[in-house]
C-alpha positions in Angstrom: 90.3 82.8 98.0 92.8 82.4 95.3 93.4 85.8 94.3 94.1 87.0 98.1 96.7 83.6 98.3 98.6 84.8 95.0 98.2 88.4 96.4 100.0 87.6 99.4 102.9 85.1 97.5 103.4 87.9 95.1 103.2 91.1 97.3 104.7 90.2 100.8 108.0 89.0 99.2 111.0 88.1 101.2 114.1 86.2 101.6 115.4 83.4 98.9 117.7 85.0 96.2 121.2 84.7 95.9 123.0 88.3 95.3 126.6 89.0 93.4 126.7 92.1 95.4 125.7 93.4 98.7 122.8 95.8 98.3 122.6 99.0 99.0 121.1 98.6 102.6 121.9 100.3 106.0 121.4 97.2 108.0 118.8 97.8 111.4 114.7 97.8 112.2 112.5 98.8 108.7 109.3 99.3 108.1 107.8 98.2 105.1 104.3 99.8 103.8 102.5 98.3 100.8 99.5 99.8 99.2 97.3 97.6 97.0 95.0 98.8 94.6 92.9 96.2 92.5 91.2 96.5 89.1 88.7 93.9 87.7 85.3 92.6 87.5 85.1 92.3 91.2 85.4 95.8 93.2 87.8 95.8 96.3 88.8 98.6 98.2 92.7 99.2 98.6 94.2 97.3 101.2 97.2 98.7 103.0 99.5 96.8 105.2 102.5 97.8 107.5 105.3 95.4 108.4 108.5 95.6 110.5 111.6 93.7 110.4 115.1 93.7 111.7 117.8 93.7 108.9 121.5 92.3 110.0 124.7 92.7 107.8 124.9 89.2 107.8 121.8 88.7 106.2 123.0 91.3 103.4 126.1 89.9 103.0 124.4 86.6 102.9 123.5 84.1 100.1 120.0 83.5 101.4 119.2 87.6 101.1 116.4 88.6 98.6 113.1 90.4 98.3 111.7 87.4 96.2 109.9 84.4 98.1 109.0 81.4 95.6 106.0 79.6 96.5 104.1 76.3 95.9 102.8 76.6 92.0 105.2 80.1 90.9 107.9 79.7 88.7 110.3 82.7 89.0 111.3 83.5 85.1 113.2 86.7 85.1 115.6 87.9 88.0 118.4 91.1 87.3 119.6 91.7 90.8 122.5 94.2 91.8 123.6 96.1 94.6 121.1 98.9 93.7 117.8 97.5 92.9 116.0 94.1 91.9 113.8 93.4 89.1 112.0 90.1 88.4 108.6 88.4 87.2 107.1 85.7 88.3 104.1 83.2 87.0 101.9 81.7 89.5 99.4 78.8 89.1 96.4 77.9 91.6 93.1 76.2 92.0 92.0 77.2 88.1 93.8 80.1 87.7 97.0 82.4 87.0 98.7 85.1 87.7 101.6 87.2 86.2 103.4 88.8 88.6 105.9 91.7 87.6 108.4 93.3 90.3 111.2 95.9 90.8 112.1 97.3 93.8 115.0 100.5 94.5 117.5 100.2 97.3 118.9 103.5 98.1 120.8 103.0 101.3 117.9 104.0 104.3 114.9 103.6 101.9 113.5 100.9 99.6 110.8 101.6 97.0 109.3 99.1 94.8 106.3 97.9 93.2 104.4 94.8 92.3 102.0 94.5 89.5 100.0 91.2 89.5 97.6 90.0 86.7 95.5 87.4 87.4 92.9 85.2 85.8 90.8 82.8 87.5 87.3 81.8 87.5 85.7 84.7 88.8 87.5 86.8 86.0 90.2 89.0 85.5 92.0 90.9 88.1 95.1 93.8 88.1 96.9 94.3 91.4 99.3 97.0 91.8 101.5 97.2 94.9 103.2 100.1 95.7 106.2 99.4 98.2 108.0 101.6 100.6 110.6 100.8 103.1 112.6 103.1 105.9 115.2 102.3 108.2 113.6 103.7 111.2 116.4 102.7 113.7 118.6 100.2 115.0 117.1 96.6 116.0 116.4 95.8 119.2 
């Protein structure tokens, strides 16, 4: 399943970028909801997926802190990072076939919004994802 394996490099993005400035967010527990909705010569329904993760000052003030995860075969190309949003694409290469990948994501202190928009083309065809990504603070971590 390479499109799901490039949906899930692309889309589920965390830590690896270094930042010049802290980012604009209130450190504690988040929840991150992503919608995906897929257009192509194969039908899929939208897929939406809830995570939760605990966010420290340290990690902000951190070199290590990003929203951007590079995996086996992707080349990040593009990255303009600051402390009140990210945006960057990406190109990623497996078995037979590509995909584009697209990103920005807001930081505005106790929310994050974002999207990802992922062309692919592979053997069975041609494929745009477009994740929509939205983050609260919904408390301190535990």
């Amino acid at each position: 399943m390479m499109i799901r394996n490039i949906v899930v490099t692309a889309a589920l993005t965390l830590p690896v970028v270094a930042l010049a400035a802290t980012p604009n967010v209130t450190p504690g527990e988040w929840e991150f909801v992503s919608v995906t909705s897929m257009d192509g010569d194969m039908q899929i329904p939208d897929q939406t997926e809830t995570e939760r993760q605990c966010i420290t000052q340290e990690e902000l003030e951190g070199a290590e802190f990003g929203f951007i995860e590079e995996e086996e075969g992707c080349e990040l190309l593009n990255q303009d990072m600051n402390a009140d949003g990210l945006e960057y694409s990406m190109m990623c290469r497996a078995e037979g076939g590509e995909a584009t990948i697209n990103g920005e994501m807001r930081f505005m202190g106790e929310k994050i919004e974002g999207t990802v928009d992922i062309f692919t083309q592979s053997p069975m065809g041609e494929l745009t994802m477009n994740t929509v990504i939205e983050g609260e603070r919904i408390g301190n971590c535990e």
